[in-house]
C-alpha positions in Angstrom: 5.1 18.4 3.5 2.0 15.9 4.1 3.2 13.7 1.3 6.5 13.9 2.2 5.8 12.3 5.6 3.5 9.7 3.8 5.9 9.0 1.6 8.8 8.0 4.3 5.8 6.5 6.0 4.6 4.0 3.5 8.9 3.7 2.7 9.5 2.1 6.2 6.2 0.0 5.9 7.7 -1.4 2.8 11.0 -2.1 4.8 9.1 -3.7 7.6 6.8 -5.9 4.8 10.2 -7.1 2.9 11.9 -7.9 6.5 9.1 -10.0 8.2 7.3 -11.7 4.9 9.1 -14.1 3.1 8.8 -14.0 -1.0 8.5 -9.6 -0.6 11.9 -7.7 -1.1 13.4 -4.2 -1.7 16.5 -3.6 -3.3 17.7 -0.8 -0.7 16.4 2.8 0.4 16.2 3.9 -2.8 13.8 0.7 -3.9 11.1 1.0 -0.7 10.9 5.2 -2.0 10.4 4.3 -5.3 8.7 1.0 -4.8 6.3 3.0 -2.1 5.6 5.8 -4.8 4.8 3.5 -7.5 2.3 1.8 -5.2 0.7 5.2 -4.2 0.1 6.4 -7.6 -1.3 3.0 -8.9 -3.6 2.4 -5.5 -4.7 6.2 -6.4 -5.8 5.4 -10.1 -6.3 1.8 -10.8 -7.6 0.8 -7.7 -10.9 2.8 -7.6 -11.5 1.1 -11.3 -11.0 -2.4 -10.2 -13.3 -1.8 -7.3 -15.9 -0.4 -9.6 -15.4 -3.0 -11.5 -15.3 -5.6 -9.2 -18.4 -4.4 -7.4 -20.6 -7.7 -8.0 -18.0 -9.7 -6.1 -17.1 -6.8 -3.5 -21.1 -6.8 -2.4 -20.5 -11.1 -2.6 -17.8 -11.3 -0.5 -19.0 -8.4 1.8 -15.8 -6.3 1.0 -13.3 -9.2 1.1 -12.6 -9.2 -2.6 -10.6 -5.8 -1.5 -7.8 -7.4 -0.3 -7.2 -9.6 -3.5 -7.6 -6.1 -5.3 -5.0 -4.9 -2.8 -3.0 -7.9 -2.9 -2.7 -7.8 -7.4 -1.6 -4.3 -7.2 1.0 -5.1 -4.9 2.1 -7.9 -7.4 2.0 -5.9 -10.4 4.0 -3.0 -8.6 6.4 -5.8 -7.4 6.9 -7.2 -11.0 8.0 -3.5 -12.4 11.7 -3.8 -11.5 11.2 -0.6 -9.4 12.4 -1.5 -6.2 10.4 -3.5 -5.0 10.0 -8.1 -5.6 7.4 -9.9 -5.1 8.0 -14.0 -5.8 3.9 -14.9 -5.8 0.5 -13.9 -5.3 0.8 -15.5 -1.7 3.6 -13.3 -0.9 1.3 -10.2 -2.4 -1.1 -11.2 -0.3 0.7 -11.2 3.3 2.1 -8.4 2.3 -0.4 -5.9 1.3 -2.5 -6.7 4.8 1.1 -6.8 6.6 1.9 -3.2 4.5 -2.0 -2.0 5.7 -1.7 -2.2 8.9 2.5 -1.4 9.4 1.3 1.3 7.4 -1.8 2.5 9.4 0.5 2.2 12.7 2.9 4.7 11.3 0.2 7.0 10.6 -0.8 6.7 13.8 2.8 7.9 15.4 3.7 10.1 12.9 1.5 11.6 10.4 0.7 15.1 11.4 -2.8 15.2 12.1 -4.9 17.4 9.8 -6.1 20.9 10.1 -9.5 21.8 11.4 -10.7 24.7 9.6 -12.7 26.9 12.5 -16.3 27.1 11.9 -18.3 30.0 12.8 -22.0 30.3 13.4 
């Protein structure tokens, strides 16, 4: 059920990142699902590689090289044909800080809150 609601979630951030930044588009309701499910599964693998990989520039830049991490993924998911266009590594950019913090917002309202296992001394 949790990544159900994650999925819609991260679905209407991609409809609010192809309606307010220019060069970012979705091809419909079917496109921000799919284009928001691609993006999960590739920020879930490759992005924990390119940080590790990236580390010497990550500890240079004090954690700022993250968002052009963030920002080439998004590219490369917009340049599938899934879904989800992306004209230029500008428009990746915007759009993966606009899809952030859209996304952390809806969290915020919607996401069920986790469960707290009880502990007991």
């Amino acid at each position: 059920m949790r990544f159900l609601v994650r999925l819609i979630i991260n679905a209407l951030a991609l409809g609010a990142v192809a309606y307010f930044v220019p060069g970012v588009r979705i091809t419909g309701i079917e496109g921000a699902i799919v284009g928001a499910l691609v993006l999960g599964v590739v920020n879930a693998i490759l992005r924990p590689i390119l940080i590790l990989l990236a580390l010497p520039l990550e500890i240079i830049t004090l954690g700022l090289f993250t968002f052009v991490i963030n920002a080439l993924l998004f590219w490369v998911v917009g340049h599938l044909g899934l879904g989800l266009i992306v004209s230029g590594f500008g428009s990746a950019l915007v759009g993966s800080i606009v899809l952030a913090i859209v996304s952390w917002l809806l969290s915020l309202v919607f996401a069920p809150a986790p469960r707290r296992s009880a502990r007991r001394w």
